[in-house]
C-alpha positions as CSV (number, residue, x, y, z in Angstrom):
1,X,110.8,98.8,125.9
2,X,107.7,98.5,127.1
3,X,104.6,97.3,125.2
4,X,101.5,98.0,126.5
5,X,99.5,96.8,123.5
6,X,98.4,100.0,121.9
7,X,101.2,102.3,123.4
8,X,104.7,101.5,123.6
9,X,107.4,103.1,125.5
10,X,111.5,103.0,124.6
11,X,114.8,103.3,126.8
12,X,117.8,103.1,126.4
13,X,120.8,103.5,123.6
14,X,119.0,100.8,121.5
15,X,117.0,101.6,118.2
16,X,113.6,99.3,117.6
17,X,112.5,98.7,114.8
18,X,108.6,98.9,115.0
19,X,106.3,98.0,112.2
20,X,103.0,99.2,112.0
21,X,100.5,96.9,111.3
22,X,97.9,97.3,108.2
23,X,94.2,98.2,109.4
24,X,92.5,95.6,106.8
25,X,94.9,93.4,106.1
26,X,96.6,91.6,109.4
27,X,99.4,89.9,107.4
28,X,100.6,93.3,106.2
29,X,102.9,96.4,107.2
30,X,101.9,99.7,106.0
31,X,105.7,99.6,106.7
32,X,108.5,99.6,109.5
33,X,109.9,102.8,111.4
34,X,112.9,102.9,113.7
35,X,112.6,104.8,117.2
36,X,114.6,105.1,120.0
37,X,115.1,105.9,123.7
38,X,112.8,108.6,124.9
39,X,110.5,107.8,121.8
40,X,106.9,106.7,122.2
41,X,104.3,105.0,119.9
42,X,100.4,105.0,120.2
43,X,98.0,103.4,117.9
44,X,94.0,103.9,117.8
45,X,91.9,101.9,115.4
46,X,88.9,100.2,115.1
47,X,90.9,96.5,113.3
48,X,91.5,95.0,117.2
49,X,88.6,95.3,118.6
50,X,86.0,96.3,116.3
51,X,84.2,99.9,116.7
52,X,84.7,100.8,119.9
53,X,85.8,104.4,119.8
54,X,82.7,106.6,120.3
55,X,82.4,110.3,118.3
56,X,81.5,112.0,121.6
57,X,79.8,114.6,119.1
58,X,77.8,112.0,117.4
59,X,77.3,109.3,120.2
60,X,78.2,106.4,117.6
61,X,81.1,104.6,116.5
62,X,83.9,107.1,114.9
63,X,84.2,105.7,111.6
64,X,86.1,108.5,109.6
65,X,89.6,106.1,110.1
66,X,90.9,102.7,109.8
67,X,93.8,103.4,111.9
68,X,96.2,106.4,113.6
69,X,99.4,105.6,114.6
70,X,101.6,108.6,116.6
71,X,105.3,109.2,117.5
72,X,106.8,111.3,120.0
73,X,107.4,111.5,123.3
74,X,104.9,111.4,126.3
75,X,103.7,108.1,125.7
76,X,100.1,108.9,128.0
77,X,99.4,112.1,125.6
78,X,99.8,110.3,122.6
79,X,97.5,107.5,123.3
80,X,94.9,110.2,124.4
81,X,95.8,112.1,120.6
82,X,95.7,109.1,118.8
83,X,92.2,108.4,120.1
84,X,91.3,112.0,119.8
85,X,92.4,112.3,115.8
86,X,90.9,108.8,115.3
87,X,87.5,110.6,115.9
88,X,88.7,113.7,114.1
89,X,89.2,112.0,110.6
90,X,92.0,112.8,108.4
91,X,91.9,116.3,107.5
92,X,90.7,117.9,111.2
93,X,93.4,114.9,112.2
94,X,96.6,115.4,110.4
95,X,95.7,119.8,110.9
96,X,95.9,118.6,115.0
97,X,99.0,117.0,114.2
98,X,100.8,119.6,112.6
99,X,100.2,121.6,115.1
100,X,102.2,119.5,117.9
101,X,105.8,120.1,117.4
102,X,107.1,116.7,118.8
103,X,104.5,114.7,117.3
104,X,104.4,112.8,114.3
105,X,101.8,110.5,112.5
106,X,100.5,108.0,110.1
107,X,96.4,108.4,109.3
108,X,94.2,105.4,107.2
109,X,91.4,107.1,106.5
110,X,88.0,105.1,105.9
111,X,88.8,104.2,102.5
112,X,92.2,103.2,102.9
113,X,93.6,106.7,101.9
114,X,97.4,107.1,103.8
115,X,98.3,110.2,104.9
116,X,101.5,110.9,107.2
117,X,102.9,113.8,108.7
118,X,106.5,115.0,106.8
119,X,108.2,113.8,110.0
120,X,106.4,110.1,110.1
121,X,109.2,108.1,107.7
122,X,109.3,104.1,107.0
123,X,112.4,102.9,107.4
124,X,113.6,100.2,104.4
């Protein structure tokens, strides 16, 4: 594996289990998901570092999310898209998603809403 903060990368035979952080509450999973080798992760969200993804459309701080995290499998496209559907919101966001075939994804929308993609499962 390797962790490059907001964008992991996985090898091997070995399964991870990855849990993905709550936006609002640091203490908290939204809950835990297994990937494995060839998998990738990317998270976008404004929790780390405050609001410091820009709407290009707007020039201010996207604020239509709390938080995107991606599966699949190009680990440099899906921190791009998780960026990108950050800004989008969750409706333009989880459309754009549906629409990748080997992508998956969890979306916190502004008020804390949850939406995820019917291939985006939490693992017990």
């Amino acid at each position: 594996m390797i962790d490059m903060r907001s964008t992991m990368v996985f090898w091997g035979q070995r399964t991870w289990r990855i849990g993905v952080q709550h936006p609002r509450q640091k203490d908290k999973l939204l809950g835990v998901i297994e990937l494995t080798g060839g998998q990738s992760l990317a998270t976008s969200g404004d929790y780390e570092r405050g609001q410091h993804i820009i709407d290009p459309r707007t020039g201010l701080p996207a604020d239509k999310c709390q938080g995107v995290t991606l599966i699949g499998k190009n680990a440099a496209e899906l921190d791009a898209l998780s960026t990108a559907v950050f800004v989008l919101g969750t409706a333009e966001g989880m459309e754009l998603i549906s629409f990748l075939p080997e992508v998956e994804g969890i979306i916190v929308g502004a008020s804390g809403q949850v939406y995820k993609s019917s291939g985006f499962i939490f693992k017990e």
